[in-house]
C-alpha positions as CSV (number, residue, x, y, z in Angstrom):
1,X,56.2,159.4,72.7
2,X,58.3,156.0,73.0
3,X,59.3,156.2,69.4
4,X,61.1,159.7,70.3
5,X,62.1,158.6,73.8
6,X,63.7,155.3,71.9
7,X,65.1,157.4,69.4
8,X,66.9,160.1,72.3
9,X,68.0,156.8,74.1
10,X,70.4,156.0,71.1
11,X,71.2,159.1,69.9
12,X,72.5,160.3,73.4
13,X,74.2,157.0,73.9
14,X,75.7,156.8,70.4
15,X,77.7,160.2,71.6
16,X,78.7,159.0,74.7
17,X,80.5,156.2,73.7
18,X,82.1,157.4,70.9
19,X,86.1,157.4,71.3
20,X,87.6,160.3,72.5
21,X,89.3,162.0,69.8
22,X,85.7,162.2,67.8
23,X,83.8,163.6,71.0
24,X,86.4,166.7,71.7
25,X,86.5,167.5,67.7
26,X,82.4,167.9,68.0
27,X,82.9,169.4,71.5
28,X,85.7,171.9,69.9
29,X,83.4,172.7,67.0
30,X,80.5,173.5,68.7
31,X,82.8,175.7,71.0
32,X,83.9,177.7,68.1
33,X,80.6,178.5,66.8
34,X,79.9,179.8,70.0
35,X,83.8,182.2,70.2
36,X,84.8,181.6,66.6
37,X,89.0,181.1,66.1
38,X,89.3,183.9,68.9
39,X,89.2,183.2,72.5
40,X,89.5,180.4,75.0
41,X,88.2,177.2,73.1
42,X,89.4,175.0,75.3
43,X,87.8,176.5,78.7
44,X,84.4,176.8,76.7
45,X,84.8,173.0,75.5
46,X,85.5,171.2,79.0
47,X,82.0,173.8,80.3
48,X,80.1,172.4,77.0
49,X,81.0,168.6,77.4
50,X,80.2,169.1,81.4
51,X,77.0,171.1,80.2
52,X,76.0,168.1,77.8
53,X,75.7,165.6,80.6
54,X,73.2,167.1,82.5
55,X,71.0,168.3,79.6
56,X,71.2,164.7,77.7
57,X,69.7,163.1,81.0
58,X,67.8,166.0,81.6
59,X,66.2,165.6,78.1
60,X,66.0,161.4,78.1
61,X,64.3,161.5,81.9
62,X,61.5,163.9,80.7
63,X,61.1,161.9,77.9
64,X,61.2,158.3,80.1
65,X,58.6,160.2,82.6
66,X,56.5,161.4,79.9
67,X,56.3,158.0,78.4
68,X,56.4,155.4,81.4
69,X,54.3,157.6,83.7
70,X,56.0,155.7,86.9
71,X,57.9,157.1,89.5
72,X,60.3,153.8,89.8
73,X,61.7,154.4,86.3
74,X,63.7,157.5,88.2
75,X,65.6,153.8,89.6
76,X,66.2,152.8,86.0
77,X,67.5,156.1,85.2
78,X,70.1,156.9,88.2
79,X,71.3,153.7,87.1
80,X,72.0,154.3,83.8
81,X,73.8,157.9,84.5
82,X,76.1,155.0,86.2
83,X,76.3,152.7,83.9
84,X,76.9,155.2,80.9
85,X,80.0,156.5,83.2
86,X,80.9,152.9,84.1
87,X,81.4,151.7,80.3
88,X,83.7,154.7,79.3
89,X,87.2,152.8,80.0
90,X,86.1,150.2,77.3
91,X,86.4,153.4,74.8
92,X,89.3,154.5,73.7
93,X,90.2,158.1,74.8
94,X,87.3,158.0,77.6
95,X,87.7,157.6,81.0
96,X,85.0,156.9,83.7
97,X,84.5,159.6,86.2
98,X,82.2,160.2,89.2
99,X,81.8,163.7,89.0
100,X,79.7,163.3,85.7
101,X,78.4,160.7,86.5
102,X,76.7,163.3,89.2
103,X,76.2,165.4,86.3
104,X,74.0,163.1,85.2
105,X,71.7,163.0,88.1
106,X,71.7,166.2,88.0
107,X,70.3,166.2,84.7
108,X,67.7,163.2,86.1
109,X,66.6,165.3,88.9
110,X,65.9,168.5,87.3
111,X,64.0,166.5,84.2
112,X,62.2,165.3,86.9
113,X,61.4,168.8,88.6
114,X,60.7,170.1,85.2
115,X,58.0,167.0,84.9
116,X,56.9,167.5,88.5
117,X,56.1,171.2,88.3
118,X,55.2,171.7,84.3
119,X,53.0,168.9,83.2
């Protein structure tokens, strides 16, 4: 389980600190496989990147619970859905912003919900 939780751990923060323009052409594509050429694209992308935050953390916090078995790693976590936020202005095209970095937590606490009521 720590290979794979090692292995989420990059992969999620490989995409979030990619620079800007590369995130929003993977966040557009995705969009128009979900509404093709027609429709909003836009309005879908900006729900899809929002959506993303909470399931990558949501995802990496079952993973870290599953693997560490410790209730204090929910510290280590809330701190990176911080600290993930907090590094964006190095990268060009991202910008640091509170509201996902609540998005985060978000993902954190229903990862550990999902832990706390299914396993």
């Amino acid at each position: 389980m720590i290979i794979l939780t090692i292995i989420w751990f990059v992969f999620m923060t490989y995409l979030s600190h990619q620079d800007g323009e590369h995130t929003g052409k993977m966040s557009r594509s995705i969009a128009e496989l979900f509404i093709g050429h027609y429709g909003d694209i836009e309005e879908l992308n900006i729900k899809l990147r929002k959506l993303a935050h909470i399931f990558v953390f949501f995802i990496l916090s079952v993973l870290v619970l599953l693997t560490v078995k410790s209730w204090y790693v929910l510290i280590v976590l809330c701190v990176w859905a911080f600290v993930d936020e907090a590094t964006k202005p190095w990268i060009q095209g991202r910008h640091f912003s509170l509201f996902d970095v609540s998005l985060n937590l978000v993902g954190v606490v229903i990862g550990l919900l999902f832990i706390k009521f299914f396993s």
